[in-house]
N, C-alpha and C positions, 0 to 999 in steps of 0.2 A: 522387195519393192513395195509392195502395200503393204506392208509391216509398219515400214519405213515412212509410207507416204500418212497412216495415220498416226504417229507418232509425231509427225509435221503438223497435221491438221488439229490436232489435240494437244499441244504443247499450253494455251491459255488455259487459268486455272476454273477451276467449278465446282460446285455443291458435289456431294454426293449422291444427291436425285439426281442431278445429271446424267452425274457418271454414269449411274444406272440406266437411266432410259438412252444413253447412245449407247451402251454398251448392247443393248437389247437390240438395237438397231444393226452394229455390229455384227452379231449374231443372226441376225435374218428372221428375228421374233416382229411378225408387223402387228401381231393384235392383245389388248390386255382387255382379262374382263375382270370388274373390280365391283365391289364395295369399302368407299372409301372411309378411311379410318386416322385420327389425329394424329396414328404412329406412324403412318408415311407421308405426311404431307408434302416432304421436300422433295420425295418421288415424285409428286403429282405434279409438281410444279415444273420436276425434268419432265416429266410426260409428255404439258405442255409446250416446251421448246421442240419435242418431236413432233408435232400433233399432225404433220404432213406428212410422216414416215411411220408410224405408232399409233393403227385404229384404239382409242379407249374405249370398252362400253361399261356403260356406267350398269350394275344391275341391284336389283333388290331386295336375296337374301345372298349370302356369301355358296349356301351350298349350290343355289343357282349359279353361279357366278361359274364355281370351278367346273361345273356340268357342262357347261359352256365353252367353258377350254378343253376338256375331254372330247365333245362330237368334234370341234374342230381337228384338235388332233387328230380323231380316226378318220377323218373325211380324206383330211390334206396329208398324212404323215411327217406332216412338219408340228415341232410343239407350239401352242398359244401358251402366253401366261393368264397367270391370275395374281390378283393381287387383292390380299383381305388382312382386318386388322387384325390386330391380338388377340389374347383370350377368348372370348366369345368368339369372337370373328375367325378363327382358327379352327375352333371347334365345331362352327357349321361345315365349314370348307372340308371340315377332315372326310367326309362322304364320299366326298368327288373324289380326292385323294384314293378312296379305298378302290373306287371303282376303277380308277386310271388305273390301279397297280394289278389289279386281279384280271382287267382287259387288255396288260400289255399297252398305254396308250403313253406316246411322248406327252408331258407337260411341266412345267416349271410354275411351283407355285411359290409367290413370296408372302410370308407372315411378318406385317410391323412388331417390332418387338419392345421392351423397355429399353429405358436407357443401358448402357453395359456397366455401369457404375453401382446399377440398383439390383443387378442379379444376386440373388441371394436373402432378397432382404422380406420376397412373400409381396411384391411390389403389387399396386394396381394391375391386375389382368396379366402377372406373370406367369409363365410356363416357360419347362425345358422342353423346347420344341424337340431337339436331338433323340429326347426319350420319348413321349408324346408319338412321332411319327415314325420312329425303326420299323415297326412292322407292316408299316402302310406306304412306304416310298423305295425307292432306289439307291435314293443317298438324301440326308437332312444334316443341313450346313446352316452355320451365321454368318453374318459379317460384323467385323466389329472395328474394322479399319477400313475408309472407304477407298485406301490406294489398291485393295485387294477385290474391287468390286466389277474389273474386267476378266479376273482371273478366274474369279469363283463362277461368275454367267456364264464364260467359255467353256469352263470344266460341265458346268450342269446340262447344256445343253448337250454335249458329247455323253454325257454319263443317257441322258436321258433318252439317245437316238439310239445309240448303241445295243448289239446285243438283243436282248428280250427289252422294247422298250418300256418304261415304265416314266410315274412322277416324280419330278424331284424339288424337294421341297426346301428354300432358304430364308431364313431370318432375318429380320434389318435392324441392327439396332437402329433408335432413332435418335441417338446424338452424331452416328456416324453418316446420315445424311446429311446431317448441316455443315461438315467439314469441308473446311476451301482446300483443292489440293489440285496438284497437275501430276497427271498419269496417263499413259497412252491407254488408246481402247486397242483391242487386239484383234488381228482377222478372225474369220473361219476356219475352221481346220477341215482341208481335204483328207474325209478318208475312205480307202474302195473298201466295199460289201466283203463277206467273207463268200469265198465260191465252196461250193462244195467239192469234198477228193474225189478227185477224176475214178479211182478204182472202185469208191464206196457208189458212188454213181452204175457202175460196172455190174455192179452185184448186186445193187439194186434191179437193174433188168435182169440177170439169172435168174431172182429170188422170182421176180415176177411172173417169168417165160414158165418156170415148173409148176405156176400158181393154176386150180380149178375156179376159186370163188374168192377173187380179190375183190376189196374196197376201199375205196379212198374217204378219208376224214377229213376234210378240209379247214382249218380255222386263223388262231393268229392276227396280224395287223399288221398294217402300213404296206400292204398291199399297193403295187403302184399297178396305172393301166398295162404296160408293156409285158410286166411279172404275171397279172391275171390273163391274160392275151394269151402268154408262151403256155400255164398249166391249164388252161382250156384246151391250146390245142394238143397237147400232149395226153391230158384225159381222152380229149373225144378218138386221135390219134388209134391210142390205145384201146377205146372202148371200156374202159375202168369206170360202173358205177361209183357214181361221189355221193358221197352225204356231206352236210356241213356241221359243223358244232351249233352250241348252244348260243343264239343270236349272233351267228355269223351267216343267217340265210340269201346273203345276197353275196356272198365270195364267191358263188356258183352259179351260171345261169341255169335259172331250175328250168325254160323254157326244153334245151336240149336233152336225148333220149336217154343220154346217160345219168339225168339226174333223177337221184332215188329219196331224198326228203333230209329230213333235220334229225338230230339226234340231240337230244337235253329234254327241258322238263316238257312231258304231256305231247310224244312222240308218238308215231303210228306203232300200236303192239306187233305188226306184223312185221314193219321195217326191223324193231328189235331182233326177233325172232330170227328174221335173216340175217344178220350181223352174228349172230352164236354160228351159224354154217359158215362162215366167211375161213379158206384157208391162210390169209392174206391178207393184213390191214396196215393200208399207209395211213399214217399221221401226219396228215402235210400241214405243220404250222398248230396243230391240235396240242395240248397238254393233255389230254386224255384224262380230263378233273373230270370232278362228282357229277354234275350234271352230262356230261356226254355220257358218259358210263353208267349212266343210271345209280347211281349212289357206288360206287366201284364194285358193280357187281356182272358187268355185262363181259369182263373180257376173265382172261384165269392171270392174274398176278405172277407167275412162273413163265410166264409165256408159252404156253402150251401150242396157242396159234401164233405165229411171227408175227411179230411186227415191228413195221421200219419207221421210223418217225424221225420226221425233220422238222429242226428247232434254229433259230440262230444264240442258244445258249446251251452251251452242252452239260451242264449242270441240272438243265429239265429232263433231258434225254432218261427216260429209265426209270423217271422218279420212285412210280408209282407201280407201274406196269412194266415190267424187265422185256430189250426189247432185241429182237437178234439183230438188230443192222442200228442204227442211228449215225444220221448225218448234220453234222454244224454244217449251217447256211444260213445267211440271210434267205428270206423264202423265196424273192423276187430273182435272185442269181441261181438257186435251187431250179425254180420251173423254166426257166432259161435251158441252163444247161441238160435236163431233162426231155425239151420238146426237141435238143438237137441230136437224143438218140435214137437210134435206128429202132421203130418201133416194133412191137413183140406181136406176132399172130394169134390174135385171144382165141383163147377156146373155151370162153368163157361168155358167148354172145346171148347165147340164151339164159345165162345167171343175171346179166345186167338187163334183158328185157324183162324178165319178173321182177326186178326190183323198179323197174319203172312202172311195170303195170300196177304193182303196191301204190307208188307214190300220185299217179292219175285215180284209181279205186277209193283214194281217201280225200280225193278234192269233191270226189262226188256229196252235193249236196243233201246232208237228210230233210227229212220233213219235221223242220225242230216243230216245238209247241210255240205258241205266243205269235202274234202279232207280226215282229221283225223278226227275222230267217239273219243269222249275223253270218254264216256260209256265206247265204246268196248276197248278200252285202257286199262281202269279200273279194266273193267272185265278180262283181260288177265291177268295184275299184282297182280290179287288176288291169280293165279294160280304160279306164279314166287317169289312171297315172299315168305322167307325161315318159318317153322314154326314158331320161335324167333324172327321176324323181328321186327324192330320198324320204326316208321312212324310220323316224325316231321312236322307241316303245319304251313304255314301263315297264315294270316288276307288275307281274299278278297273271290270273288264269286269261283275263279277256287277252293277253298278248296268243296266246294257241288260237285264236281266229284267224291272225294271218300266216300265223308260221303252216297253221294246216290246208288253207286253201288258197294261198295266194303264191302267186310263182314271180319270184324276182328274175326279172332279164337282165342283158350282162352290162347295160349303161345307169343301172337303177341302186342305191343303196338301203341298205336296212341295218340299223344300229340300236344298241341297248346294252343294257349293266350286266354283264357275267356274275355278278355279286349278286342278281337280285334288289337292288337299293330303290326303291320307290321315290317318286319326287322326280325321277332324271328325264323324262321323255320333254318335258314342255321346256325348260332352258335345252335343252340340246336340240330341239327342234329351232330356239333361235340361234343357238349357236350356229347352226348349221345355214340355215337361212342369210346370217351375216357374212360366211366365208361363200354361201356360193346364193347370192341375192338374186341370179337369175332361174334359179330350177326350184321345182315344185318341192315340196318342205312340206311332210304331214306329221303330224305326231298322235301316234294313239298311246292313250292310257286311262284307266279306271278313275272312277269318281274320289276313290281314296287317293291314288296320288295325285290328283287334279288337286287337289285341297290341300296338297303338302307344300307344290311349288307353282301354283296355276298363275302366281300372281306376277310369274316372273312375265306374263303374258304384256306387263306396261313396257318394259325391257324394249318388247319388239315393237308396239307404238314411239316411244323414245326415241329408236335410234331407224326406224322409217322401216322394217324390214316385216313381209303379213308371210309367217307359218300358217297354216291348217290343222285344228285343233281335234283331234276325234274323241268325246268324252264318253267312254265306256260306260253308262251308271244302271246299276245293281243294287244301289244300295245298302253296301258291306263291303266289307274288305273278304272278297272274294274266296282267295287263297286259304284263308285261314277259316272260313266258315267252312272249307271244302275240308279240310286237315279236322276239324269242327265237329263234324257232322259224322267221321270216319270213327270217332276216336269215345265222342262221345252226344249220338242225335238225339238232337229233339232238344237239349239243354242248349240253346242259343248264349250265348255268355259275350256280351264286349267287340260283337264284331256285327252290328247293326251300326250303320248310317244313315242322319238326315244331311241332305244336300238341299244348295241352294236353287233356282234355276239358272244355270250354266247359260243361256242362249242370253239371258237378260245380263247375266255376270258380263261379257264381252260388250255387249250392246253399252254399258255403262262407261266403256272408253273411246265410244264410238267406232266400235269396232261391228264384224257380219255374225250375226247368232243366226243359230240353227236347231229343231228341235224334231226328231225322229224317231216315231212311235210306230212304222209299217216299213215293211219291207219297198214297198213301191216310192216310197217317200224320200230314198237314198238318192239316189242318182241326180235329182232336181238340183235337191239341199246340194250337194256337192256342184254341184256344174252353177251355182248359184255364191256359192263359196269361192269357187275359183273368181268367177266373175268380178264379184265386188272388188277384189283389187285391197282389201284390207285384209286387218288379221283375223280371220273367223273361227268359231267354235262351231262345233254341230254332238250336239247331246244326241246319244245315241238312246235310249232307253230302253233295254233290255229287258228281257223275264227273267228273274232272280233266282227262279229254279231251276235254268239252263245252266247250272254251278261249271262245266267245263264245256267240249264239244264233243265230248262221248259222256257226259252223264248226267243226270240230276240230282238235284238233291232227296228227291224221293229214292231213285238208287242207290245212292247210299246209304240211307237208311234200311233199305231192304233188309225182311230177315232178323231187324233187331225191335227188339219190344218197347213200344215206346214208353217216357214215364207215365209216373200218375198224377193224376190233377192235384194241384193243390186244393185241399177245400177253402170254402168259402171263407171261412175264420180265419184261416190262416194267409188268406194270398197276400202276397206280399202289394205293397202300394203300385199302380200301375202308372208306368212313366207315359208323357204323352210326347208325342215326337211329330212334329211338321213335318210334312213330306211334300215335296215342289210336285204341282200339279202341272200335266201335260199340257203346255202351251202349244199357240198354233205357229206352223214355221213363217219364220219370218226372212225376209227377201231384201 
């Protein structure tokens, strides 16, 4: 019947921009974020005939663009697309790409492409996208006949929900949108979740009930509320210490007793520690990669200790770490059918109270040096975030500020790049912002990636929507002066930054700047940021030798000899570097 009724209502003929933007509609894609390019025009122009059904936002680098379809992805576990042009435009985008893929996130990215007549020929900004993006997608497709172009959206978004979701990426030629044709657009496809086997379920509680010092891992995506509901109460049921993976810290509410902290980069040493006792570790939704594992060094490869890991792709199951039980599920029909087993009598109450007393022991704030306390920071913003808030972060060391002292509750989210990729925290803070324009949107990230993608900050003037900006600055690219320092101190080499003032950068689009150099000066500037109702920045200004939250960079030099001076004859020319002087905050 709706096969049928659109194949009635699509009978007159159309571009193949059209085709495309109802076919999107079709499929229950409502939002594209773009950088627009001459290789899709006839897209843009279907876009426009949706423009009631099909939010565009227009953004202003392409790797912003697809960053932006990724948070929404992970927020909604519906895919957004993207749309970027060719070559260059391709090649920025391919970021996002990586990140979607190694985060498990739905997205549909489409690349304008040459004509299909000029393939082969080294054309203006050609590439073989199919090659180009194998190891960074799900599946990478063209089209090159626009009667083909409900079949091929249909397919992608199923490829892309499916399973372990991931991006998927399609080509348009561009003679193939200017083509008149009539072709139905096609429904939705109903499909049910995979449930896990009732017996593997079974022995999962056996495996359990004989267990001393079980722990849960919790990670994964597209988590819906109903899914995190059931394995809340099936954990707290059960009494199972949870940890989350590596920027999955709000899959869990860390408020409850059973939550024992994070596992990835810049983890509590102790939480580690108790993870080696553990006789029993579930993988709920976890790939058990290089960052939760501490470089794959935390578990024994043989599986020495069990473990049972649930995946909805059973080709991850085992990858890495061989596992005595694995279960294919979707995660969401997983923690379901889990909270409706008959729960096991832990004898294991006092293993998940020291693992919580660890994960409370390491919120305790130190007495850092310098001016701003970035702890007590922390810990104040735990109390200022609204219960719905969500919370977008870069790549680099200042993200260990919140993963170590801030406790996400179970209405609040926290998202970031499993890959590492710097540049994603300020488009995904408006990505996020656009799909959910009523809840509080903060985005922290360091001065280096402020500088990579800050600018996507017009994006959210643009299209009316104020994220909350937190610029970490240090004046380096953190991370790697940390790796720097370890490997070889005191030789500084290419990882010194000058930055602009960040409070006057936002002020310059009439947006709230912010500039905070004391500890006591946090809480105004935010409640002050909130207020204005615009998009605001708040420069955090840190001490540079505060390199993580357990070290400095004096410590890690410890112990090592520093060099020697160059003499005078020889020094080399000295470079002079601006550096933005502490302004007063502004209201």
């Amino acid at each position: 019947m709706e096969l049928a009724k659109a194949q009635r209502t699509r009978a007159t003929t159309r571009h193949g921009g059209r085709v495309l933007a109802d076919a999107l509609v079709a499929q229950g894609i409502d939002t594209v974020f773009e950088v627009p390019g001459e290789s899709f025009l006839d897209t843009l122009d279907g876009l426009y005939d949706q423009r009631e059904k099909l939010r565009l936002v227009t953004c202003r680098f392409e790797a912003g663009a697809v960053n932006m379809a990724d948070a929404y992805g992970k927020l909604t576990g519906r895919p957004a697309a993207a749309m970027v042009t060719r070559g260059p435009g391709a090649c920025h985008g391919a970021i996002g790409v990586h990140v979607a893929f190694q985060d498990s996130t739905p997205m549909l990215l489409f690349v304008g492409q040459i004509p299909h007549e000029d393939t082969g020929r080294d054309a203006f900004q050609e590439v073989d996208y199919r090659q180009m993006f194998a190891p960074l997608a799900k599946w990478v497709t063209q089209i090159d006949h626009a009667k083909r172009i409900p079949e091929v959206v249909a397919h992608a978004v199923d490829v892309a929900t499916s399973g372990r979701p991931g991006p998927v990426v399609i080509a348009l030629s561009e003679e193939m949108q200017k083509d008149q044709i009539q072709v139905p657009d096609l429904p939705r496809a109903t499909v049910s979740k995979a449930f896990p086997d009732p017996d593997a379920m079974l022995r999962m509680r056996a495996m359990l009930a004989k267990a001393k010092k079980p722990v849960a891992i919790v990670g994964g995506s597209c988590w819906t509320p109903e899914g995190r509901a059931a394995l809340h109460r099936w954990l707290l049921e059960n009494d199972i210490p949870v940890t989350v993976g590596f920027r999955r810290q709000a899959h869990y509410d860390g408020t409850r007793d059973n939550f024992a902290g994070d596992l990835g980069v810049g983890s509590d040493p102790g939480l580690i520690g108790k993870i080696k006792e553990a006789d029993l570790l579930l993988a709920i939704g976890s790939r058990l990669g290089d960052a939760v594992t501490q470089g794959y060094t935390l578990l024994d490869m043989a599986g020495s200790v069990p473990i049972i890991q649930v995946l909805p792709d059973g080709s991850e199951i085992g990858r890495v770490f061989r596992t005595a039980l694995g279960i294919v599920s979707d995660l969401n029909t997983f923690a379901i059918a889990a909270a409706g087993l008959e729960p096991v009598r832990p004898a294991w109450t006092k293993w998940t109270r020291e693992l919580r007393s660890l994960r409370e022991a390491q919120r305790a704030v130190p007495n850092y040096q310098g001016k701003l306390n970035l702890g007590t920071v922390m810990r104040e913003l735990e109390g200022l975030l609204s219960p719905d808030a969500i919370v977008t972060t870069d790549a680099g060391n200042f993200a260990g500020w919140a993963t170590r002292f801030l406790n996400f509750s179970d209405g609040q989210r926290y998202i970031g790049p499993t890959n590492g990729a710097m540049g994603y925290s300020v488009p995904a803070a408006i990505g996020a912002k656009i799909a959910f324009p009523d809840r509080m949107v903060i985005s922290m990230v360091g001065d280096g990636g402020f500088m990579m993608t800050g600018q996507e900050i017009a994006t959210a003037f643009h299209h009316g929507v104020a994220p909350i900006v937190m610029v970490f600055n240090n004046q380096m690219f953190g991370t790697i002066r940390m790796h720097q320092e370890r490997a070889y101190p005191w030789r500084v080499s290419g990882t010194a930054l000058t930055n602009p003032d960040f409070a006057r950068l936002i002020e310059a689009f009439n947006g709230h700047g912010e500039v905070v150099t004391e500890t006591t000066e946090f809480t105004p500037a935010f409640r002050r940021a909130v207020e204005s109702g615009k998009p605001a920045l708040i420069e955090l200004r840190v001490n540079p030798e505060q390199i993580t939250t357990r070290a400095t960079i004096a410590d890690l030099r410890a112990g090592k000899t520093p060099p020697k001076p160059i003499s005078k004859t020889k020094r080399a020319p000295a470079t002079k570097h601006r550096v933005a002087t502490p302004g007063k905050k502004r209201g």
